[in-house]
Steps between C-alpha positions, in 0.01 A plus 500: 500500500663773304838392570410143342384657184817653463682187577291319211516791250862483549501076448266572165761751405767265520331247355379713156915572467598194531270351221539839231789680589426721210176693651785683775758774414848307330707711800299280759532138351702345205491162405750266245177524224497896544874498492543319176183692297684830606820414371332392221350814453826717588668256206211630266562824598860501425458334144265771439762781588765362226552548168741261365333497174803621311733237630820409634706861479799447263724656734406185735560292255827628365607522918361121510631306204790710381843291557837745510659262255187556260637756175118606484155423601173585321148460601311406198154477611249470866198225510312621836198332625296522824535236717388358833758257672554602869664824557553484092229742317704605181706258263763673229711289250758734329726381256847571445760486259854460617804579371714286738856589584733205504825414754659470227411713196519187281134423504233728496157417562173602427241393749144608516240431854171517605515608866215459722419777768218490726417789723430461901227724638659392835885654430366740238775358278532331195668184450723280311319177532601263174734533194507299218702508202315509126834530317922469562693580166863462565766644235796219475728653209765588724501246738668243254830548533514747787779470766479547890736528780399404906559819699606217812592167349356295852749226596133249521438581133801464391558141649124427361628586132846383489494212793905447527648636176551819695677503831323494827435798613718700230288854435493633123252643262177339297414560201191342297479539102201380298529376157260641239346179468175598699286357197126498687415738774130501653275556795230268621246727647296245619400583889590149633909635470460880475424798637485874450811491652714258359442265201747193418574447153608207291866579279781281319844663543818438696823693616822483651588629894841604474681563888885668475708532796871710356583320218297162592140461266313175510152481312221286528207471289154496592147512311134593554159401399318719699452818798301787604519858511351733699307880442817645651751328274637218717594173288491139644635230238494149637850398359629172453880432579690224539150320498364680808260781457594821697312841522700790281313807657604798293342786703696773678804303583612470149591788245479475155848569330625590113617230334825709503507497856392105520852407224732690739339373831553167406832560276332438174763644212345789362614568139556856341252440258242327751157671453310535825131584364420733805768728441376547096267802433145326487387772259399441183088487460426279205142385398300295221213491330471105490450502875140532618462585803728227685495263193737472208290454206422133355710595154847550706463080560674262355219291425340788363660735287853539664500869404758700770248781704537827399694680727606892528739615765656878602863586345768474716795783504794302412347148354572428200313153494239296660494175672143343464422178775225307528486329818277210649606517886301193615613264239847519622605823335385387169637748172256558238626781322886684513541762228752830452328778331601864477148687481245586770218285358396187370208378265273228552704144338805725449630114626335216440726152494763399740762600193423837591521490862114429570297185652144661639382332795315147520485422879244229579323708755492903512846643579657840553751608239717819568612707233869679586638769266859584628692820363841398407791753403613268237453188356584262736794236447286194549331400210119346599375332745325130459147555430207239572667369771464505927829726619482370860764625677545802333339819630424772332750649651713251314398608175563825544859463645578304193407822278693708697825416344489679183585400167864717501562298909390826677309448787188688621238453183198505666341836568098383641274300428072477484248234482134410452347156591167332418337153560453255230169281513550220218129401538406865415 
């Protein structure tokens, strides 16, 4: 008799487990419900133990999103919020400014992100989990113009650009020269083609690609409508030559050369008195009261008053005149104003009428207009330049080589140069 009351105490025993595991010690049964409250528990319990409330650390950040090719990188502000997504409990977006580096030093850009980082109670780490770009300013002054060599002109691309005009085969070097014809330059930012990585961008301008093997050069022509460039610097222009569109990559492999460099590689004469503007002194700081902020004033317009801006520049040791330019880049070189002073500064209307050297901008939509004054030893043997007229395939370069013949025939008459540009809006 006792030993079945032991028998059914032990059946009831089993019986009460079975139905609420919870009423026995955890170390004696666990079941998949007691499993998943704990961990939910333990997860509480680690949320509790962090404080995260101050964000991704910037040295994370820096160590996340800073590129070696990057010049600089600044952390402009943290947007941190608690979240619940998984093993996610803390969201930070920081924003950065960057101060991107370029392949080739011929287009610096000014990108700024939002970067999303999320931290994971289950690594303890925070992480990079979205970026997306809010701005990509690109600086194209010097890329008109600029000149580039291949560091290994590849047989394949070679036969791609020239098909049979160069032998089979035959090795050499490749060079590539823009024109200065690059007369829109933008970036569609729209998410459907871009990303904080790389944005395409639409362009008009063309160039030559120049290969010379000894004494043999052959040139062929190509043009571009648009590209992409990446944070690091790399270009991609879809070129068009010969009809057929073909990938000009200008990252790493190619090296940007002096123009100097780019006459002799591809035996270009180079003239005595042949002006190469990076080897003149960049040095003379000029400025104006008729530009506000980054916009000539309305008077300085033809259609408005046609008064010359007031300019005031440093003296140069040796100069004993002045070349004034005014210069509208995108409307194929364009001169609006040539004059030869000999003092250091200018009124407002000091020239007013194309008899006196000055037409004042009147472009249909806004337009930048640079301002060059260029320190000259003498006064130079060419008389004037055409004014209110496009100058297309002259350079600026060009203008100054032709005042560096002064007027006794000595060569050597420029000393430096300065400028100052601004936009003019006609509807303004």
């Amino acid at each position: 008799m006792k030993k079945r009351k032991i028998v059914c105490c032990l059946c009831l025993t089993a019986m009460v487990i079975s139905v609420i595991g919870c009423s026995v010690p955890e170390s004696a049964v666990t079941s998949s419900s007691d499993t998943a409250q704990t961990e939910a528990s333990t997860e509480k319990a680690k949320k509790a133990d962090i404080d995260i409330s101050g964000g991704v650390p910037d040295e994370t950040v820096l160590s996340c999103c800073k590129e070696s090719s990057y010049k600089d990188l600044v952390i402009k502000g943290h947007a941190f919020s608690e979240i619940e997504e998984g093993d996610y409990v803390g969201r930070d977006i920081v924003s950065l400014e960057i101060d991107a580096g370029n392949s080739s030093g011929k287009l610096p850009q000014k990108i700024c992100k939002d970067v999303t980082f999320k931290y994971n109670v289950s690594t303890k780490e925070w992480e990079n989990t979205e970026e997306n770009c809010t701005s990509w300013n690109v600086d194209i002054e010097q890329f008109p113009a600029s000149k580039w060599k291949a560091k290994d002109a590849k047989t394949e691309d070679l036969a791609a650009i020239f098909a049979d005009k160069i032998p089979s085969g035959q090795e050499g070097d490749l060079f590539v020269s823009f024109k200065s014809n690059l007369s829109w330059f933008s970036f569609n930012l729209t998410e459907q083609v871009n990303n904080a990585k790389e944005h395409e961008f639409v362009t008009n301008g063309n160039g030559t690609f120049t290969w010379v093997s000894g004494e043999d050069v052959v040139t062929q022509s190509f043009k571009f409508l648009k590209g992409s460039i990446t944070d690091s610097g790399d270009i991609t222009l879809k070129a068009t030559v010969s009809g057929a569109e073909k990938d000009l990559k200008l990252s790493s492999d190619y090296e940007i050369i002096s123009d100097r460099a780019f006459d002799m590689g591809v035996h270009n004469p180079v003239a005595d008195d042949k002006i190469y503007i990076e080897e003149v002194p960049l040095s003379i700081n000029v400025s104006s009261t008729d530009l506000e902020g980054n916009m000539w004033k309305t008077v300085t317009g033809n259609k408005y008053e046609n008064k010359s801006p007031e300019l005031t520049w440093d003296e140069v040791e040796g100069a004993s005149c002045y070349a004034i330019f005014m210069i509208d880049k995108a409307a194929g070189n364009f001169l609006h104003w040539y004059s030869l002073v000999e003092k250091t500064h200018l009124d407002q209307g000091q020239f007013s009428d194309k008899e006196t050297g000055y037409v004042g901008p009147y472009p249909e939509e806004t337009h930048e207009y640079t301002v060059y004054v260029v320190a000259l030893k003498q006064s130079p043997k060419i008389k004037s330049f055409a004014i209110d007229v496009p100058h297309n395939s002259e350079e600026f370069a060009d203008f100054l080589t032709k005042l560096n013949t002064a007027k006794d025939g000595s060569i050597g008459n420029v000393i430096s140069y300065g400028s100052i540009k601004g936009d003019f809006d006609p509807a303004r």
